[in-house]
C-alpha positions in Angstrom: -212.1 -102.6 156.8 -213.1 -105.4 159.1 -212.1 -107.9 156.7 -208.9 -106.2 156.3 -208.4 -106.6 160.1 -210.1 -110.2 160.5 -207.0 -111.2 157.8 -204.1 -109.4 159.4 -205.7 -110.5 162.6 -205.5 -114.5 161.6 -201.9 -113.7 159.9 -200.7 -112.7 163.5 -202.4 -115.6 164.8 -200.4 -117.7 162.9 -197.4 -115.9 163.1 -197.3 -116.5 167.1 -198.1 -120.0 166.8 -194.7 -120.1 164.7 -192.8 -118.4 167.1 -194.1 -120.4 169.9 -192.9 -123.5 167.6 -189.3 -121.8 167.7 -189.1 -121.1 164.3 -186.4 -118.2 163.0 -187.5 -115.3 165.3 -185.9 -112.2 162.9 -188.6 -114.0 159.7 -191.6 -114.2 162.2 -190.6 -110.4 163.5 -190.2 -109.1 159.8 -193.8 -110.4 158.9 -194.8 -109.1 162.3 -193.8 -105.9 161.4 -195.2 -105.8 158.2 -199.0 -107.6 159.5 -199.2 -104.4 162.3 -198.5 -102.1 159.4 -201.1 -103.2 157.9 -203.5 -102.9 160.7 -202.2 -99.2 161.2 -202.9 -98.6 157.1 -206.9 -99.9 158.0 -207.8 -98.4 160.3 -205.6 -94.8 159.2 -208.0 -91.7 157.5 -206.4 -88.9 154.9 -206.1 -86.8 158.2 -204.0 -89.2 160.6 -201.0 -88.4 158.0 -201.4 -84.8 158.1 -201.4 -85.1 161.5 -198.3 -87.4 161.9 -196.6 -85.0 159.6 -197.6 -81.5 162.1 -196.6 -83.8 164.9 -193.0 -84.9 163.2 -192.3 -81.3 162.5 -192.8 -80.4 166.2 -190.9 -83.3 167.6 -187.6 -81.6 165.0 -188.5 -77.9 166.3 -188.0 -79.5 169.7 -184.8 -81.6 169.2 -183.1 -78.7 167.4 -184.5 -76.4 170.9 -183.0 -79.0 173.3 -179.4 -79.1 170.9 -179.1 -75.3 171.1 -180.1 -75.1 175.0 -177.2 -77.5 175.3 -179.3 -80.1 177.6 -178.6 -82.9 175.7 -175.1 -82.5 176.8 -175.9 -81.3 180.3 -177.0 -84.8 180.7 -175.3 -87.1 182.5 -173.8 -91.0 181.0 -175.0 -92.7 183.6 -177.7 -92.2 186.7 -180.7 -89.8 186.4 -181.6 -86.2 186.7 -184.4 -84.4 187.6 -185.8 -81.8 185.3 -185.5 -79.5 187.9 -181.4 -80.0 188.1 -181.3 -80.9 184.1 -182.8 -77.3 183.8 -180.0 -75.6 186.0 -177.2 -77.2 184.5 -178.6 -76.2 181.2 -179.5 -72.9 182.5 -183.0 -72.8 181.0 -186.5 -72.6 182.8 -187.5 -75.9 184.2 -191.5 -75.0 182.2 -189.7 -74.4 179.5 -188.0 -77.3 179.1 -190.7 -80.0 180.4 -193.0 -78.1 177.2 -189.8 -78.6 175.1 -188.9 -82.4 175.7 -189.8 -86.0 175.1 -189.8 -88.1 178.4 -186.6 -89.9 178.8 -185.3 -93.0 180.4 -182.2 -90.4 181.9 -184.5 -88.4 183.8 -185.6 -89.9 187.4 -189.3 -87.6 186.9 -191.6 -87.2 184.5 -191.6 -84.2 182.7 -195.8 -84.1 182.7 -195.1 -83.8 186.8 -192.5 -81.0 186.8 -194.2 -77.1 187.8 -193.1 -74.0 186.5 -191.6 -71.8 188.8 
């Protein structure tokens, strides 16, 4: 594993001193991409993909949640919202919902700082 990384870490070496030359920034993020992928497939055990795979069915439980709530649509385009008034337009429990949802750039709080009532 350590010579893995020592590789990918001098492929990302010279991969920034490309960029910093100004060389074709969408190549240099492709191999980028791929070099960090590679670092993740290291230093990754049998059990870190069960455990991405629990976590991915949890984040879909959640989403679907949210859809039939109706929050996504309670919402609004532009501004923010606090969880506290996202959870009375959507008429669901404000403990409920921070449990339920991802943080998101709409609402002005975090949901890790929003009490139950």
């Amino acid at each position: 594993m350590a010579d893995q990384l020592e590789l990918l870490s001098t492929q990302l070496t010279a991969i920034s001193g490309r960029l910093r030359s100004g060389s074709g920034v969408e190549t240099e993020r492709a191999e980028i991409l791929k070099a960090t992928g590679g670092i993740s497939a290291a230093l990754k055990r049998p059990v870190d993909d069960l455990m991405g795979a629990m976590i991915e069915v949890t984040k879909a439980t959640s989403i679907r949640l949210l859809i039939k709530w109706g929050v996504f649509a309670a919402i609004p385009p532009a501004g923010g919202v606090s969880v506290e008034e996202l959870a009375a337009k959507a008429q669901v429990d404000a403990g409920l919902l921070s449990m339920s949802a991802p943080p998101s750039p709409q609402l002005s709080e975090p949901f890790s700082n929003v009490k139950s009532r």
